[in-house]
C-alpha positions as CSV (number, residue, x, y, z in Angstrom):
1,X,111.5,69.9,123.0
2,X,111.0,69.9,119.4
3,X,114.6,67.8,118.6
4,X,113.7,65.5,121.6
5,X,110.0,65.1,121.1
6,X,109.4,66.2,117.5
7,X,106.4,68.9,119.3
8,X,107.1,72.2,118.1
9,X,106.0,74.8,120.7
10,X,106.0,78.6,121.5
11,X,106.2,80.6,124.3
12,X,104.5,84.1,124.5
13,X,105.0,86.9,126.7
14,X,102.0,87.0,129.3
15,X,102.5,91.1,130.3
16,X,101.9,91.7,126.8
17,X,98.6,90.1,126.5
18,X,95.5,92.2,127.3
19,X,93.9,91.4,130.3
20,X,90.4,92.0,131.2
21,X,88.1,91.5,133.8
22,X,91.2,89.7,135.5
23,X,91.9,87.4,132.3
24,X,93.6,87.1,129.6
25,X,95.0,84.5,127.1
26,X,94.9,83.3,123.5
27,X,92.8,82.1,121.4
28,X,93.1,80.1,117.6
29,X,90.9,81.2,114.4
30,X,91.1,82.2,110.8
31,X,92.8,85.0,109.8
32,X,91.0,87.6,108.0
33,X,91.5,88.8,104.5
34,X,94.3,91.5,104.1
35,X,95.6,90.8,107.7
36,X,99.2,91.2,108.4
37,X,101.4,90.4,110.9
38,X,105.1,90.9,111.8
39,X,106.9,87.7,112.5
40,X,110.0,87.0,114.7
41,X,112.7,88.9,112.9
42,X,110.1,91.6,112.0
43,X,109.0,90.9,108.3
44,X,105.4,91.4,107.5
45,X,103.2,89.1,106.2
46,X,99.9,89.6,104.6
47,X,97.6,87.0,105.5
48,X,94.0,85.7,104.3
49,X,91.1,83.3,105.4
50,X,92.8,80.2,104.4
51,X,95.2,80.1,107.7
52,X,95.2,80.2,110.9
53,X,96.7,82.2,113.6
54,X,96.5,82.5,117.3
55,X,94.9,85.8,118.6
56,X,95.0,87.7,121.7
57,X,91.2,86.7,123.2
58,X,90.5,90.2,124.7
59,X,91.6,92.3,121.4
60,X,91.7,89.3,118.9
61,X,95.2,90.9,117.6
62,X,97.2,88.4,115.9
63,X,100.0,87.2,117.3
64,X,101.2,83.7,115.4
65,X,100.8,82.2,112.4
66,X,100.1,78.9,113.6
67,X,102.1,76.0,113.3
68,X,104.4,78.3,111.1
69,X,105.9,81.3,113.0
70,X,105.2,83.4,116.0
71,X,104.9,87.3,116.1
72,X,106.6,90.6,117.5
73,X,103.7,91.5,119.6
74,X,104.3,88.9,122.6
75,X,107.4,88.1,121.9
76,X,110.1,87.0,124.3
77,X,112.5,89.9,125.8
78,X,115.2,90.0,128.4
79,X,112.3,91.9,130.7
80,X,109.8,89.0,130.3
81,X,109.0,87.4,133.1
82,X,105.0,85.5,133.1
83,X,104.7,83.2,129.7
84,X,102.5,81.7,128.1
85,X,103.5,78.4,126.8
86,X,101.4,76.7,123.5
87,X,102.2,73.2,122.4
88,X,99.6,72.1,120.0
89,X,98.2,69.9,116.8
90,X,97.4,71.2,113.7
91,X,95.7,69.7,110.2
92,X,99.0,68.8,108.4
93,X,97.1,70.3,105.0
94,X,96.4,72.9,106.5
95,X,99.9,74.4,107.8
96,X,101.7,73.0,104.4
97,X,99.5,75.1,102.6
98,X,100.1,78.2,104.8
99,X,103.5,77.7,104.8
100,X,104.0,77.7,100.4
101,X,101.6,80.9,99.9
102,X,103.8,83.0,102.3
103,X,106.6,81.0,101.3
104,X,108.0,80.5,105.0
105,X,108.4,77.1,105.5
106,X,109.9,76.7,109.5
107,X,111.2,73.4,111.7
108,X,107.9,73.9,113.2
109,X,105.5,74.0,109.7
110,X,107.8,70.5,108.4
111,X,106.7,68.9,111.6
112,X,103.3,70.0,111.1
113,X,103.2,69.0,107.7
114,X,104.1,65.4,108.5
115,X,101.3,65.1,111.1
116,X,101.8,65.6,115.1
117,X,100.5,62.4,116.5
118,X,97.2,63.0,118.4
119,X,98.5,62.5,122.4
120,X,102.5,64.2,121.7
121,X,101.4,67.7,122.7
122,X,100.2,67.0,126.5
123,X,104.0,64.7,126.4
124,X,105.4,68.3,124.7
125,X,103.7,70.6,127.0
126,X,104.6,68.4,130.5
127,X,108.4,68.3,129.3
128,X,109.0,71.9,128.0
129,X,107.4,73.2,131.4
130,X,109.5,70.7,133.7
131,X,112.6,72.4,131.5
132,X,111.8,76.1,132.3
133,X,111.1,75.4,136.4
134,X,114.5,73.2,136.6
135,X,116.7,75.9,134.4
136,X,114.8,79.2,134.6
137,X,113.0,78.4,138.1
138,X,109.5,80.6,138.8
139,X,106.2,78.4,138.8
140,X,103.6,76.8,136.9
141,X,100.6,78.3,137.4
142,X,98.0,77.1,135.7
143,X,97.3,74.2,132.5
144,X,94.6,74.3,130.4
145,X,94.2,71.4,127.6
146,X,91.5,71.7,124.9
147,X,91.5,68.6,122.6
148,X,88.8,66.8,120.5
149,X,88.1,63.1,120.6
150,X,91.1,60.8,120.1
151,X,90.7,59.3,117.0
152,X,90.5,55.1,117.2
153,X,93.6,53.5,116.2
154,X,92.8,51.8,112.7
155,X,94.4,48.7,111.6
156,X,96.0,47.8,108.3
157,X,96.7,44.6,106.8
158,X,99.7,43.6,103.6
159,X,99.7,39.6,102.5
160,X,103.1,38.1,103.2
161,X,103.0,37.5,100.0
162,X,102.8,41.1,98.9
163,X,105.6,41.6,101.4
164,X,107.7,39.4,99.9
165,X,107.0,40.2,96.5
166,X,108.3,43.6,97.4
167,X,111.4,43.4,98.8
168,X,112.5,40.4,96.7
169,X,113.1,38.1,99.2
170,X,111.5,35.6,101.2
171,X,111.3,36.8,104.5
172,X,109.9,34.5,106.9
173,X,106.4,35.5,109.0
174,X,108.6,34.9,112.0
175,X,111.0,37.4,111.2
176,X,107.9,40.4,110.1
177,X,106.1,39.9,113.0
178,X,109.2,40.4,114.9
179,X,110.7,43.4,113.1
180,X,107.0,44.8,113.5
181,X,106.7,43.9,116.9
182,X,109.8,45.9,117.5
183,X,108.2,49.2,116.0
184,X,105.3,49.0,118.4
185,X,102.9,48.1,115.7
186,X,101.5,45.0,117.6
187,X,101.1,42.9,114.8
188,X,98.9,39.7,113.7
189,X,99.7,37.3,111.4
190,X,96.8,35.0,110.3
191,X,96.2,32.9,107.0
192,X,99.2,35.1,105.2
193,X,98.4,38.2,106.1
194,X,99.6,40.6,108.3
195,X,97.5,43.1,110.3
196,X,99.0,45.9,112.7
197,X,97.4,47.8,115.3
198,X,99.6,50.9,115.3
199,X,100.9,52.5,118.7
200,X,99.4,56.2,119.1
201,X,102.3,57.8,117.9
202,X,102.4,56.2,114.4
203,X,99.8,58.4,113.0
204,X,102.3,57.6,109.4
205,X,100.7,53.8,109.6
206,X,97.7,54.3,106.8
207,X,98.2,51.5,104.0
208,X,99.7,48.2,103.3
209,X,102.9,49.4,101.7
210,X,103.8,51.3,105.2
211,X,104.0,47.9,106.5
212,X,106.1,46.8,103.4
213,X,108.4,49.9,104.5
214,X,108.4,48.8,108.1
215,X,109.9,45.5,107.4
């Protein structure tokens, strides 16, 4: 899932998870001074308030550092049969910080770094759980999604001019609002200057010289 759809995810053994009063799950917060954890692999790891990991919600163990690495305490085994499946977004600051103080940098933390666009993991989530009933079989039995407001989609604007001036060549405002047309970056181009209303997953569109880079 994470080649195909650039969404890291991770899957955690339910039995291993405390249940109480009939539930159980995880939850995500800071990490406490001094905290350690034992990754996949089993090295420790000391951790502090500046990350996050995700906790069992009954006992508030940790069991992942997020966006980074996941622990030994759920981890997967050859006897596990209920999982819990996690396909989320984190701050990209955030989880590229995390990764240089413990000096673990993952697949997972470079994706992170470079921003999950806001929608990819309900896309992530739908696709890795369609793979496990078609290979592994079993059921889905229940998916919960906790998201924030979907940011609006900004626009940004370059002059042709600039554009031009750029690459050096004289490239027509036919042939940029086609090449960005072709990137899903609806584009606009009005009294020299063209303005793009990026598609949800270009989160990367923030200034003019991304468009400069586009064409």
């Amino acid at each position: 899932v994470m080649l195909a759809y650039g969404q890291p995810t991770h899957a955690f053994d339910a039995q291993k998870l405390t249940a109480k009063a009939g539930t159980q799950g995880i939850r995500i917060r800071k990490a406490t001074n001094g905290e350690t954890m034992s990754i996949l692999g089993g090295k420790a790891y000391t951790l502090d308030d500046s990350m996050l990991v995700l906790a069992d919600i009954n006992t508030n163990e940790v069991l992942d550092i997020a966006g980074v690495k996941g622990g030994l305490k759920a981890e997967l085994t050859n006897e596990t049969v209920d999982i819990v499946v996690s396909a989320a977004k984190f701050d990209p600051t955030s989880i590229r910080k995390t990764a240089q103080k413990l000096s673990l940098r993952t697949d997972a933390s470079k994706r992170f770094e470079n921003e999950i666009p806001f929608r990819l993991p309900l896309y992530g989530q739908k696709f890795i759980q369609e793979l496990i009933i078609e290979i592994a079989g079993g059921a889905l039995v229940e998916t919960v999604s906790v998201q924030a407001e979907e940011p609006q989609v900004k626009t940004v604007s370059a002059p042709i001019e600039m554009i031009q001036g750029v690459l050096g060549e004289q490239i027509t405002e036919t042939e940029i609002t086609t090449i960005l047309s072709s990137l899903h970056l609806n584009p606009v181009v009005f009294n020299g200057i063209a303005t793009i209303s990026p598609a949800w997953w270009r989160p990367d569109m923030i200034i003019p010289e991304d468009i400069v880079e586009e064409v």
